[in-house]
N, C-alpha and C positions, 0 to 999 in steps of 0.2 A: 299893690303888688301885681304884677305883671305875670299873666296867664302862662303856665308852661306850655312847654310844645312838644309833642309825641312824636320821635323821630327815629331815624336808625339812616346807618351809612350801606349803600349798595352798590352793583353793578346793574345799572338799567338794558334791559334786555330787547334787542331790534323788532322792528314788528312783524318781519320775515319769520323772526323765531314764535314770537308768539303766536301766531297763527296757524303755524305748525301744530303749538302746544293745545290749543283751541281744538284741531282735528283730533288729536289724540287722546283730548278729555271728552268729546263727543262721544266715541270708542267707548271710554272707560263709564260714560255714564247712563249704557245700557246695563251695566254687572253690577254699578253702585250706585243704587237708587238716593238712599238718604246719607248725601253728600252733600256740601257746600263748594262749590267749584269757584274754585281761583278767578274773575274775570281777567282773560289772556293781558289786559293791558298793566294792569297791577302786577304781573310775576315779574319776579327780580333774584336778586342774587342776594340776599342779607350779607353782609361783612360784619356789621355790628349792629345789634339793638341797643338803643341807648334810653327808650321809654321816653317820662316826661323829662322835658330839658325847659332850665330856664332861661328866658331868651337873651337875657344880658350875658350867658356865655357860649350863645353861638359861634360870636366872634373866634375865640378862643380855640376853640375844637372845629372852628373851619379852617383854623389857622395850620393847626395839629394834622388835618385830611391834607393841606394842600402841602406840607413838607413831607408827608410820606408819599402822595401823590407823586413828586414830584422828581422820587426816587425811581421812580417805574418807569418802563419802554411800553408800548403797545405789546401785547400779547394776546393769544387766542385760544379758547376753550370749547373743546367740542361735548356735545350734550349726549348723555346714552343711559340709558337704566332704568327702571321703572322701581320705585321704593317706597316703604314706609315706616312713620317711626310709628310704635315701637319697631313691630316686624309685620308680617300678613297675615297671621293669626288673629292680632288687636293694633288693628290699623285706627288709627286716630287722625293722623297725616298721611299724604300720598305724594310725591316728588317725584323728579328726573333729575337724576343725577349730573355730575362732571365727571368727564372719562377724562380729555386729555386737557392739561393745565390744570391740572388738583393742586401741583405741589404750588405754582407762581399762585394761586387763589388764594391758598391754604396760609403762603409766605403775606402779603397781602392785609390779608383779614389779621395777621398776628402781630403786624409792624403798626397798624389802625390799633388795636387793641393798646398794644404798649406806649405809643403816643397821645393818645385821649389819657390812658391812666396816668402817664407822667405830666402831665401838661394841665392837666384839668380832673384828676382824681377821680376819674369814670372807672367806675369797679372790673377787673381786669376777669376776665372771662375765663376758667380753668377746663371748661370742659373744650373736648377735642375737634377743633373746627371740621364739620362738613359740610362741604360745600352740594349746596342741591337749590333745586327752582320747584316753592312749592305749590302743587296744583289744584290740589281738593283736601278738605278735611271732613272729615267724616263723623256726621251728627249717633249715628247708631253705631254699636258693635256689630262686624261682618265678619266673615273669614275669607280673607283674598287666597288663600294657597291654593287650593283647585286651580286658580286662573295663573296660576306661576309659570307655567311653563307658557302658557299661552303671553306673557308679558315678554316673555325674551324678546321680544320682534321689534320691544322698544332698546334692546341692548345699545344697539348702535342707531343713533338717529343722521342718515347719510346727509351731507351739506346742510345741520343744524351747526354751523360754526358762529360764535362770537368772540367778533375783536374787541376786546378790553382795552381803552384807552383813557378810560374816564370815570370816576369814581363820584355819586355822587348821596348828597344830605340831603332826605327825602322827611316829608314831614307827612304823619298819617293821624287822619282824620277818622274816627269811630263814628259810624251813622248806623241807624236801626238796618239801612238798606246795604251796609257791609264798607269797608274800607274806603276812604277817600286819598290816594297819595298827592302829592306834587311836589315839585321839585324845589327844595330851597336853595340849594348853588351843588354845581358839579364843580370838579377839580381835576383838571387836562392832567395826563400824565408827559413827562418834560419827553 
């Protein structure tokens, strides 16, 4: 039997942005000492986690990315917000959010969803897409509120824009020394 593969479908993020992202988490990781911080090159967009997949149906579900792909024009998404799930009380996660193109991301990530589940019976996802890029997850309980007002300054991150053209099946790699991604095929939008 043939190894599965630990993947999920993304929007890969330019290195312009990451670096930005990188400055921002320097910022943040004077206030939050025990955190695990994102390496900038690893942040992305999820659209879909998919977990282990086995690899004789890749094919299949790249088949499924490239026909909704191919439904899309280039669009653009600007980045702004500083968040976490749950809230800043009991921050577990830390993100920047999408201000503008929420809803083309939102539309997107639900056409992927409904395509994998009809095509290949990939469990169809019920909770409410949000789109965010995440940056640090947080090993202890903190309480970020204090620092809330002082986060607005991420509200709007000026000329963080990404053009969205290209959607791809990212295969992630679990090592003691934190996430390994790489790309198994992108899929041009027409």
């Amino acid at each position: 039997m043939t190894q599965p593969i630990r993947c999920f479908i993304a929007i890969e993020i330019p290195e312009t942005i990451q670096n930005r992202l990188a400055r921002i988490q320097e910022t943040l990781r004077k206030q939050v000492q025990k955190a695990s911080w994102v390496k900038p090159n690893n942040v992305h967009l999820t659209l879909k986690f998919l977990g282990d997949v086995d690899p004789d149906n890749l094919e299949s579900i790249g088949e499924a990315i490239e026909g909704v792909a191919s439904r899309y024009r280039r669009f653009s998404l600007g980045i702004g917000g500083l968040g976490a799930f749950p809230n800043f009380a009991r921050p577990r996660v830390m993100w920047i959010g999408i201000k503008d193109g929420s809803g083309r991301v939102s539309s997107l990530a639900q056409d992927i969803n409904v395509a994998l589940n009809e095509c290949c019976g990939v469990s169809f996802d019920t909770k409410k897409f949000n789109p965010h890029l995440t940056i640090g997850r947080l090993k202890e309980r903190v309480d970020l509120r204090p620092y809330a007002n002082q986060y607005r300054q991420y509200d709007r991150i000026e000329g963080a824009e990404i053009k969205v053209d290209t959607i791809s099946l990212i295969q992630s790699q679990l090592h003691p020394t934190g996430a390994i991604y790489s790309t198994v095929q992108s899929y041009l939008f027409s």
